[in-house]
C-alpha positions in Angstrom: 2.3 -34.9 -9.3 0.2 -35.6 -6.2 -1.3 -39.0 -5.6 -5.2 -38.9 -5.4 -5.1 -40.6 -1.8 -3.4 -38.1 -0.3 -6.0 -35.3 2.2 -5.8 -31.9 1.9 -3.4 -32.1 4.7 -1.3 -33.9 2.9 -1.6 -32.1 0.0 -0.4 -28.8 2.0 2.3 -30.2 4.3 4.1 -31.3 0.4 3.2 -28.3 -1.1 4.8 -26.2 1.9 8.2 -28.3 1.5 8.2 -27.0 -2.1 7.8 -23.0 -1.2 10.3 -23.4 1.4 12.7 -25.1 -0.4 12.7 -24.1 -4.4 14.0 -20.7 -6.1 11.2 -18.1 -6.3 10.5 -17.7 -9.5 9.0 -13.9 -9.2 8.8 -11.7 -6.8 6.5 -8.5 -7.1 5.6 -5.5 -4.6 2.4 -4.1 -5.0 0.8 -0.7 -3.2 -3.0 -0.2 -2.7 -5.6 1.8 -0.9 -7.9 0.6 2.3 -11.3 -0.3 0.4 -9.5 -1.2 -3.3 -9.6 -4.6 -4.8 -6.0 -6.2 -5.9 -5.8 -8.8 -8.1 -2.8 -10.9 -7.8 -1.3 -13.3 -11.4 -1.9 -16.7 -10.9 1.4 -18.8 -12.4 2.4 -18.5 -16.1 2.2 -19.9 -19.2 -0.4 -22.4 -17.7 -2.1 -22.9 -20.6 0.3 -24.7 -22.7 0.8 -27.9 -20.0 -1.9 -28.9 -18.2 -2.5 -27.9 -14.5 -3.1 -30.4 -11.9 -3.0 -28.4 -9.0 -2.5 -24.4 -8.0 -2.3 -23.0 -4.1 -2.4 -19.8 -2.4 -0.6 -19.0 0.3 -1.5 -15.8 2.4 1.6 -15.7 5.2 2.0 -19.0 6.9 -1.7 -20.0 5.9 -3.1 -21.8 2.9 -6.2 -19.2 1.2 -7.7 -21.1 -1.9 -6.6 -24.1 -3.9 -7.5 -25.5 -7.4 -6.9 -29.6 -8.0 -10.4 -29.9 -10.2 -12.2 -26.5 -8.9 -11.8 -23.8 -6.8 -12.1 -24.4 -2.9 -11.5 -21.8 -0.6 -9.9 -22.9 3.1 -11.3 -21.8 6.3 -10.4 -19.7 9.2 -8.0 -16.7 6.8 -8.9 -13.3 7.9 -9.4 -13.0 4.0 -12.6 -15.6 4.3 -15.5 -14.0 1.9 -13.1 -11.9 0.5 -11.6 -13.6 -2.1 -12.1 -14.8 -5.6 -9.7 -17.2 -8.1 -10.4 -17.4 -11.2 -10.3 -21.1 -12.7 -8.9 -20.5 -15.8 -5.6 -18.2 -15.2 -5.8 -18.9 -11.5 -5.5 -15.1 -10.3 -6.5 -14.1 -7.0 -8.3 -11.3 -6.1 -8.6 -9.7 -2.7 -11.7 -7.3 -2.1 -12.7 -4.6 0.3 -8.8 -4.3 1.6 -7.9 -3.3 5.0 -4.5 -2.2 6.7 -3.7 -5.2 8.8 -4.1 -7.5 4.6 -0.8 -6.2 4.1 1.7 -9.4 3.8 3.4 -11.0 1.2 1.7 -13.8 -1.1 2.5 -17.2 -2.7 0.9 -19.4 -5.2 2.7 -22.3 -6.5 1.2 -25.9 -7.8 2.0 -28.6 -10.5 1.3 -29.1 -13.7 1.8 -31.6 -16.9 5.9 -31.0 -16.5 6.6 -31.0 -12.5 6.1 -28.7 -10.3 5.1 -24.5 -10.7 7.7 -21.8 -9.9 6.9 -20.0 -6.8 5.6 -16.3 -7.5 6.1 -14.4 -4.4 3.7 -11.5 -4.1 4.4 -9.0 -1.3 1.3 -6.1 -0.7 1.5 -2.7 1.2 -2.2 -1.5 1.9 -2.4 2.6 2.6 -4.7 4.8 4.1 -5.4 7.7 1.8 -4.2 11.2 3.2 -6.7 12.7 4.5 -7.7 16.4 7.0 -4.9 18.3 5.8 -4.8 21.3 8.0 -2.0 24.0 8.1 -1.5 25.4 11.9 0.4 29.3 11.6 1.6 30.8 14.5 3.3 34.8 13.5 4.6 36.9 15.8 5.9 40.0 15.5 9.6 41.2 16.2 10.8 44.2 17.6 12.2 45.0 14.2 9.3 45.2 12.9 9.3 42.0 10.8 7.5 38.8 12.0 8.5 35.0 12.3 6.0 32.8 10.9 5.7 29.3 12.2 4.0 27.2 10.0 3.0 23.0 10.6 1.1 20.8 8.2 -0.9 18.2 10.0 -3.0 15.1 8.1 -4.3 11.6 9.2 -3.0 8.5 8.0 -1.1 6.0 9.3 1.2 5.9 6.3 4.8 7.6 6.3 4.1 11.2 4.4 5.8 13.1 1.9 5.3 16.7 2.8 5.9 19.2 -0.1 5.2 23.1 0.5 4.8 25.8 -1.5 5.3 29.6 -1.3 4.5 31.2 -4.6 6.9 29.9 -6.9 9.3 28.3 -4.6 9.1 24.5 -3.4 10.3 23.6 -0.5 10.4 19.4 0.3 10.7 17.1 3.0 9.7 18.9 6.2 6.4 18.9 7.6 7.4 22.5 9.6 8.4 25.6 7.6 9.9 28.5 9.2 10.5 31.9 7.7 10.8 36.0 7.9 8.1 37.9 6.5 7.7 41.9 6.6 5.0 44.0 6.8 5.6 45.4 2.7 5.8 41.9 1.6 1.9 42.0 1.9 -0.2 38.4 1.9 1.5 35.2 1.0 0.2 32.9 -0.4 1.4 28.9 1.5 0.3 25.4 -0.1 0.9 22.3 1.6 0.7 19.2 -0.3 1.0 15.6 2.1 1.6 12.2 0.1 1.9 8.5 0.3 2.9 6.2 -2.8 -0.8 5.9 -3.2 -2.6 9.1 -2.7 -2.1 13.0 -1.8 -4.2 15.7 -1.0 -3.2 19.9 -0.5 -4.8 23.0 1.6 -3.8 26.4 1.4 -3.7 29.4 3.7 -2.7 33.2 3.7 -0.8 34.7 6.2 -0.1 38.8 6.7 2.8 40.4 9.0 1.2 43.6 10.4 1.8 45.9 13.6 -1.2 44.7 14.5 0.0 41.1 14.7 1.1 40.0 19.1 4.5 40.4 19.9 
């Protein structure tokens, strides 16, 4: 347990030694969206012994402590954004932007020694947005056309592209390629893009006809 002379300073440089140097008792990956909240468990199983002390860790920098309330440390780029709850210690993060995205630890002690480490490590998202499909057909001199088609949305996330042509699927490529002739009439093309935390689809029709450029 920590002596009551000891300064905050103190307090973290002994704390530190412990994350560095025990086990990790969990370790958890969590996904969210830019603008969600995520609330992060606080330790286990508090209840039952008696907690003298709890600390977040955001990275290499201390966030909020408990020793007999809830102080919150300057200088984080979390400041204002944060909120622990006294009794089961979680932390929640608000309003959450790309660049929150790091890993988490809260360890502490209580009535019998010291607090596994949870390890928390968080992945924030854009959501896919502005899907837009870009066709390019050209007609061959048999008669038939190539069709060219590229599915373009924002994010900064790594997409899953999925497309579509009536009741085929076709996975994994953001460019489709394909044959079409002129008695095959419309088709119908979907394209769906993804991350682990959102998706969002546009559809367009495209026609091979005479008409259509060589």
């Amino acid at each position: 347990m920590f002596a009551g002379a000891f300064s905050c300073f103190s307090k973290h440089g002994i704390l530190l030694i412990y994350i560095v140097h025990q086990s990790v008792g969990e370790s958890l990956l969590i996904h969210k969206t830019v603008g969600d909240s995520v609330e992060l468990p606080g330790p286990s199983h508090l209840q039952e012994f008696g907690v003298t002390s709890v600390v977040w860790k955001y990275g290499k920098r201390y966030v909020a402590e408990y020793y007999s309330d809830v102080k919150y440390l300057p200088g984080s780029p979390l400041e204002g954004r944060l909120e622990m709850n006294s009794k089961n210690f979680c932390l929640t993060v608000k309003d959450l932007k790309l660049q929150d995205s790091g890993t988490f630890f809260v360890t502490g002690e209580w009535a019998k020694g010291q607090i596994p480490t949870k390890t928390f490590t968080l992945k924030v998202h854009e959501p896919v947005s502005n899907v837009v499909i870009i066709d390019k057909v050209q007609l061959l001199a048999n008669q038939s056309c190539s069709v060219q088609m590229m599915c373009n949305s924002s994010g900064s996330s790594i997409l899953n592209y999925t497309w579509k042509r009536g009741n085929e699927t076709f996975r994994g490529n953001q460019q489709m390629q394909f044959h079409l002739s002129p008695a095959e009439g419309p088709i119908n093309l979907t394209c769906n893009a993804s991350n682990i935390v959102s998706e969002k689809s546009t559809s367009t029709t495209v026609i091979c006809s005479t008409a259509t450029g060589t």
